[in-house]
N, CA, C and O atoms as a GROMACS GRO file, in nm:
protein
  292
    1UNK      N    1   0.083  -0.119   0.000
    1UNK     CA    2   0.000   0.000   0.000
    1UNK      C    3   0.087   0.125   0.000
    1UNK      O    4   0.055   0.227  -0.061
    2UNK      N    5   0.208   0.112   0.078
    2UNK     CA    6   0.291   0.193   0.088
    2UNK      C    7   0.330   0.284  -0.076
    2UNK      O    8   0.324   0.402  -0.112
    3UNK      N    9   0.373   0.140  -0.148
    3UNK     CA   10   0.449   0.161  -0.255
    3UNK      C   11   0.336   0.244  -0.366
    3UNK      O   12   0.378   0.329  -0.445
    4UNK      N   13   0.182   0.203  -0.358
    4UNK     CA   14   0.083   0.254  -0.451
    4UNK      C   15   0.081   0.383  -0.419
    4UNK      O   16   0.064   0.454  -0.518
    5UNK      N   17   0.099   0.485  -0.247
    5UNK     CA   18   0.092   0.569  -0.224
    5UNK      C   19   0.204   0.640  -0.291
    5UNK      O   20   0.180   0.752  -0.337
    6UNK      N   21   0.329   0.590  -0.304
    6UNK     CA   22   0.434   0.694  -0.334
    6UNK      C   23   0.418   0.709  -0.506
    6UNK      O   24   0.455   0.810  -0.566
    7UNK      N   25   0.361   0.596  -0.565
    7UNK     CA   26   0.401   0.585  -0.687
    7UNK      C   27   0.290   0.690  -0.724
    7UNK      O   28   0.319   0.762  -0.819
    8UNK      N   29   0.133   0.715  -0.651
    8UNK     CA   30   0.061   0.805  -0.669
    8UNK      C   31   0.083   0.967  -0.637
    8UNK      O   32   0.002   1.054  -0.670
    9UNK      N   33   0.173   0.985  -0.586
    9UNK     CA   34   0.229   1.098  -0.534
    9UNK      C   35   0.333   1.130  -0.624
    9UNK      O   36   0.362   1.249  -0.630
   10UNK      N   37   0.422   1.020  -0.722
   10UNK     CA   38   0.516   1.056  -0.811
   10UNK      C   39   0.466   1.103  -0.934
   10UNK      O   40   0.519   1.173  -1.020
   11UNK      N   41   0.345   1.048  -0.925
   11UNK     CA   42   0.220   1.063  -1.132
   11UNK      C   43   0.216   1.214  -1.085
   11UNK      O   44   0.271   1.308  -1.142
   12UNK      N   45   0.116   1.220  -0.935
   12UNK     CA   46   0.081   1.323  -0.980
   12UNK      C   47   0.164   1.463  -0.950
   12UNK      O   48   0.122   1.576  -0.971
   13UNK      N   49   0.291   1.427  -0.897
   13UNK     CA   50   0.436   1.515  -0.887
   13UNK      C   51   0.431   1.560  -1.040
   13UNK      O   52   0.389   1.665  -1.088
   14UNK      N   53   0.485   1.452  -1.099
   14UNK     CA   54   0.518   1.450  -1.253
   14UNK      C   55   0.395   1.520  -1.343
   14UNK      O   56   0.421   1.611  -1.421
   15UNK      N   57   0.263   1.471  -1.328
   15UNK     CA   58   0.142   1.570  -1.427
   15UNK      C   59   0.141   1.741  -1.412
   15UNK      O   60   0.139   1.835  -1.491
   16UNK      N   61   0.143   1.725  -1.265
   16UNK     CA   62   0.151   1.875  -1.176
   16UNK      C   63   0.288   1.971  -1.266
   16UNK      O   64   0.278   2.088  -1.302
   17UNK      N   65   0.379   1.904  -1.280
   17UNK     CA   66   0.502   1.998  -1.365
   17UNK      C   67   0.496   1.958  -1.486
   17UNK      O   68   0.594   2.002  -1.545
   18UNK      N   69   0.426   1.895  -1.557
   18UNK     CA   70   0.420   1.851  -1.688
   18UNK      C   71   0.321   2.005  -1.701
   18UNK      O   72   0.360   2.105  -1.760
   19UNK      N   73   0.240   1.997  -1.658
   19UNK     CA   74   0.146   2.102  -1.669
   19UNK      C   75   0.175   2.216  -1.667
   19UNK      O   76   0.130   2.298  -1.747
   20UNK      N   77   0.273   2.249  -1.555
   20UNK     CA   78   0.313   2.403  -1.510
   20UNK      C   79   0.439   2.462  -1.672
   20UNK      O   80   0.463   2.567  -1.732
   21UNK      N   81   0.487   2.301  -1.678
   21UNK     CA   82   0.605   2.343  -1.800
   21UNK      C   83   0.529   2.321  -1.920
   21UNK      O   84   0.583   2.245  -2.001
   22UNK      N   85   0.422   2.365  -1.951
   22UNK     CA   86   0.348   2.305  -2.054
   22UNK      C   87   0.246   2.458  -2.055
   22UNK      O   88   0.222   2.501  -2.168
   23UNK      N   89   0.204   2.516  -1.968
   23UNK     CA   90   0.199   2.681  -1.947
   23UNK      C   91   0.305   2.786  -1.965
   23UNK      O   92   0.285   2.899  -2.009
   24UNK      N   93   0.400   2.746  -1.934
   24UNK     CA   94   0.499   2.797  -1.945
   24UNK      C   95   0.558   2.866  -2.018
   24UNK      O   96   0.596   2.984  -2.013
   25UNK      N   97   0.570   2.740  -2.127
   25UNK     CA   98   0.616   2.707  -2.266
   25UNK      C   99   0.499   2.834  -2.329
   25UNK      O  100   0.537   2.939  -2.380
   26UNK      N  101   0.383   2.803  -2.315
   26UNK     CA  102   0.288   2.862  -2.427
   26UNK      C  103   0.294   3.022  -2.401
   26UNK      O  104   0.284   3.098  -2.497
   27UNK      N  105   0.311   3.071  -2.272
   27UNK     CA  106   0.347   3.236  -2.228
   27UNK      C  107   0.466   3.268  -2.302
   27UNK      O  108   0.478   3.378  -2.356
   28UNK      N  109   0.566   3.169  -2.308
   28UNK     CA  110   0.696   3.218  -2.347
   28UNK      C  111   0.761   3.167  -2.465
   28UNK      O  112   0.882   3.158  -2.486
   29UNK      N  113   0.653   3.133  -2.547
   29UNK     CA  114   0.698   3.108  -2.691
   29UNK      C  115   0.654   3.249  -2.778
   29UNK      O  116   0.570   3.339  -2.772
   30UNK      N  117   0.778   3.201  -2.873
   30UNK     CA  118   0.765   3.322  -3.006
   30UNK      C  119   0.668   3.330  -3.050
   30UNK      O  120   0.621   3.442  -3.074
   31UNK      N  121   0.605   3.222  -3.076
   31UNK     CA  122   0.482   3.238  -3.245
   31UNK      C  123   0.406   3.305  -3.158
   31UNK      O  124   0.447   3.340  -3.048
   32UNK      N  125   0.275   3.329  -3.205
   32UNK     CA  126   0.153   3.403  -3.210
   32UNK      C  127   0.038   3.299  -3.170
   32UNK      O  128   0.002   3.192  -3.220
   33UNK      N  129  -0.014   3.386  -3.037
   33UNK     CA  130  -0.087   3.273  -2.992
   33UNK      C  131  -0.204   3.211  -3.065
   33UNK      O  132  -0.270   3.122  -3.010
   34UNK      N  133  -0.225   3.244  -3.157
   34UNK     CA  134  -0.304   3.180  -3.192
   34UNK      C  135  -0.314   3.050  -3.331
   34UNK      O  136  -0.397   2.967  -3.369
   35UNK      N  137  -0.173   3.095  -3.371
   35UNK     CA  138  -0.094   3.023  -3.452
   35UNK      C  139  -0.076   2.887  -3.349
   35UNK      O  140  -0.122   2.780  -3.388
   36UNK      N  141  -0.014   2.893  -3.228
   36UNK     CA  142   0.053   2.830  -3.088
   36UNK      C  143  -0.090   2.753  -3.069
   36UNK      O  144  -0.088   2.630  -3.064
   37UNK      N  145  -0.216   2.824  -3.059
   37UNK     CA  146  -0.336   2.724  -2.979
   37UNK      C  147  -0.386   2.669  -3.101
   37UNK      O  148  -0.481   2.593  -3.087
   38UNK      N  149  -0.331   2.696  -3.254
   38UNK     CA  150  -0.395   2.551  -3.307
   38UNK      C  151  -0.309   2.467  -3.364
   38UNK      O  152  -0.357   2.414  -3.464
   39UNK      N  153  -0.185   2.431  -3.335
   39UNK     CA  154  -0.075   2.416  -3.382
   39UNK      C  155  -0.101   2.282  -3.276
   39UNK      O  156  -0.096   2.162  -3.303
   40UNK      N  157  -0.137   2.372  -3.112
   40UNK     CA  158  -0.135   2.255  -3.017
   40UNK      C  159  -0.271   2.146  -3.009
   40UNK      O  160  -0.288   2.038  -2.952
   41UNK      N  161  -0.371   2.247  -3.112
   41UNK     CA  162  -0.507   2.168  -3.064
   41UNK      C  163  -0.491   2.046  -3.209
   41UNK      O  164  -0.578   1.959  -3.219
   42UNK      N  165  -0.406   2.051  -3.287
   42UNK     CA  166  -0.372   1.977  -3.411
   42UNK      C  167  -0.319   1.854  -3.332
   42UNK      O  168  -0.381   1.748  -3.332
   43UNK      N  169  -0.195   1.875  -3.262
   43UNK     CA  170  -0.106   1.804  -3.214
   43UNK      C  171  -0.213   1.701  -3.081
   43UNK      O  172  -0.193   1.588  -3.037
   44UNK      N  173  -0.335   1.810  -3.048
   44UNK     CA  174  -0.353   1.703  -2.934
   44UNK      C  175  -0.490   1.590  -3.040
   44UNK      O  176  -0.528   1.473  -3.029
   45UNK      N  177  -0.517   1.679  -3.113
   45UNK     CA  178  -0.623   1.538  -3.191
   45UNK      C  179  -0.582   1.457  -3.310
   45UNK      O  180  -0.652   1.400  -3.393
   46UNK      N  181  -0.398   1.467  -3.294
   46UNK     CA  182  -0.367   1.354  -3.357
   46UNK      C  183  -0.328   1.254  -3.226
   46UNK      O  184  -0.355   1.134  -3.230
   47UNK      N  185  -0.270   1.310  -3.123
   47UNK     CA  186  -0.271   1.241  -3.037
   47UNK      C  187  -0.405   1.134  -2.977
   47UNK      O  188  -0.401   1.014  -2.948
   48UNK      N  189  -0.508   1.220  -2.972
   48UNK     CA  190  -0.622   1.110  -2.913
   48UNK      C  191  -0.678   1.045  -3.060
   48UNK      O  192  -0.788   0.990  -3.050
   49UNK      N  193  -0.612   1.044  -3.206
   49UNK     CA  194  -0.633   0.962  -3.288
   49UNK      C  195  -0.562   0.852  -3.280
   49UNK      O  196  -0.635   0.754  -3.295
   50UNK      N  197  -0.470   0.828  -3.265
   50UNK     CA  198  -0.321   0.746  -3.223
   50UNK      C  199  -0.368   0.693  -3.126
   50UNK      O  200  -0.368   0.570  -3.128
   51UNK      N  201  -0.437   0.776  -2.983
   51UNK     CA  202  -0.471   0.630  -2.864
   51UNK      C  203  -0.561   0.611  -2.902
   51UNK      O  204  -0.575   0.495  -2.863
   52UNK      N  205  -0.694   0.644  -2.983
   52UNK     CA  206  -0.807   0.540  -3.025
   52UNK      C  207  -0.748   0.444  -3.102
   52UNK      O  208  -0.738   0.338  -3.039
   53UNK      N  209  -0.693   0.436  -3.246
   53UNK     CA  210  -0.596   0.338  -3.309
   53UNK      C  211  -0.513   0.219  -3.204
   53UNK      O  212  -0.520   0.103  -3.244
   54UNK      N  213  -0.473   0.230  -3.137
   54UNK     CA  214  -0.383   0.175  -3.020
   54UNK      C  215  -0.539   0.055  -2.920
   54UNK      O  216  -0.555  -0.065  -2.900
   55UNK      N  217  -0.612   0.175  -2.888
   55UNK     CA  218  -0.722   0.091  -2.784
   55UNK      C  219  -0.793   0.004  -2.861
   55UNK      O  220  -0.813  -0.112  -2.828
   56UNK      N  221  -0.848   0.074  -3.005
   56UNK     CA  222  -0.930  -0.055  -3.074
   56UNK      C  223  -0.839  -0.182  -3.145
   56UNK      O  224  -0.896  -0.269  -3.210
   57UNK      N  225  -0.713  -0.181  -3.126
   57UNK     CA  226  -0.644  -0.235  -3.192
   57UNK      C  227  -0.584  -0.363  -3.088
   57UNK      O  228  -0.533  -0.474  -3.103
   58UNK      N  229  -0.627  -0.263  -2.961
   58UNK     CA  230  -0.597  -0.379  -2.828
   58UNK      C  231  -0.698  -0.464  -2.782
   58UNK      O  232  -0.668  -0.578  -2.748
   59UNK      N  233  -0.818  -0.424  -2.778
   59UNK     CA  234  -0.944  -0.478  -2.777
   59UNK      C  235  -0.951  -0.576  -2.887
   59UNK      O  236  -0.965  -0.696  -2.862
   60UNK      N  237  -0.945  -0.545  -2.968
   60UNK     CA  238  -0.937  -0.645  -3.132
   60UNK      C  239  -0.871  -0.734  -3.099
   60UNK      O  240  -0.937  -0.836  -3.123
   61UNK      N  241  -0.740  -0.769  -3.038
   61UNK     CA  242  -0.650  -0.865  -2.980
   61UNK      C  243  -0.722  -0.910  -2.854
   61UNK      O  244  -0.747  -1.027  -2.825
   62UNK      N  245  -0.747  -0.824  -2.795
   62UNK     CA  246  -0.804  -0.916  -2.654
   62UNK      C  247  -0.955  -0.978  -2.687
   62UNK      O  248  -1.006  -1.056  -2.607
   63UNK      N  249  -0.986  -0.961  -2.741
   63UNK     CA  250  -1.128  -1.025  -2.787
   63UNK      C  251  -1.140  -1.155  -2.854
   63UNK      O  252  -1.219  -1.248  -2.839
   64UNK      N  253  -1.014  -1.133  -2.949
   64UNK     CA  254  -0.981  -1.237  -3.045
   64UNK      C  255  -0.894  -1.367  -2.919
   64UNK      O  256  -0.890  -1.489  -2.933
   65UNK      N  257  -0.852  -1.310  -2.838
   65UNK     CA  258  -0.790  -1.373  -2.749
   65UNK      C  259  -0.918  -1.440  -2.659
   65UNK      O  260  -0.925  -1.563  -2.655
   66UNK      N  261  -0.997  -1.377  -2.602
   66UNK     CA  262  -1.117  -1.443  -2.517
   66UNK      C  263  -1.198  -1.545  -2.622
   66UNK      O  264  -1.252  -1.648  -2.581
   67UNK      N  265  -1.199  -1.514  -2.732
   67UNK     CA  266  -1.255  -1.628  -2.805
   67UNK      C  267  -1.194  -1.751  -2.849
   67UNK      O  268  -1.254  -1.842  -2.906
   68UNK      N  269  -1.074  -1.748  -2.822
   68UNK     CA  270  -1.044  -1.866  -2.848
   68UNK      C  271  -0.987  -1.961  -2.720
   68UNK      O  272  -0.952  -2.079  -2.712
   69UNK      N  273  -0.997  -1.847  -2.622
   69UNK     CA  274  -0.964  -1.926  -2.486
   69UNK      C  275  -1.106  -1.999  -2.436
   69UNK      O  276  -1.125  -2.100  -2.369
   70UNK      N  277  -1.209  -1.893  -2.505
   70UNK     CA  278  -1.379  -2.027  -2.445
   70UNK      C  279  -1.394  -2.102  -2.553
   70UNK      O  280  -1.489  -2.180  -2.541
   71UNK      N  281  -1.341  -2.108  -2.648
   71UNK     CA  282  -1.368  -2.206  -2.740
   71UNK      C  283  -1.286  -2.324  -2.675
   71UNK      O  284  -1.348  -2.431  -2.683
   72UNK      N  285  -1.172  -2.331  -2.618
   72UNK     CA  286  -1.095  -2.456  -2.596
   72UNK      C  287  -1.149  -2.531  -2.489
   72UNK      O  288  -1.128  -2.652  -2.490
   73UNK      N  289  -1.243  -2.458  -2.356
   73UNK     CA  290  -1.308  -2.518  -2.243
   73UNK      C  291  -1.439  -2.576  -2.296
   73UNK      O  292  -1.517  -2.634  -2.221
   0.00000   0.00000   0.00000
């Protein structure tokens, strides 16, 4: 229990400055913010295209996997 507490205290150490350096960045960059907020809103919906690709692609495997594990019982 110990170890779940610290490792939860390290995520959210790590999100907490992911975040602050991730504000940061956007106050103190060159381009033009608005060039900057769709440059980033590009970057984040290829990103949640990439983890849908990834999740249905894991499901597809794990499914294909549960079916052939009740087929053998």
């Amino acid at each position: 229990m110990r170890n779940m507490n610290r490792m939860f205290s390290f995520l959210a150490g790590a999100l907490a400055g992911a975040l602050v350096g991730a504000v940061t960045a956007l106050f103190l960059a060159p381009a033009s913010g608005e060039w900057l907020r769709e440059d980033a809103r590009a970057h984040w919906e290829y990103v949640l295209s990439e983890a849908e690709q990834a999740r249905t692609a894991r499901v597809t495997a794990l499914e294909t996997e549960f079916e052939q594990l009740t087929m053998v019982q």
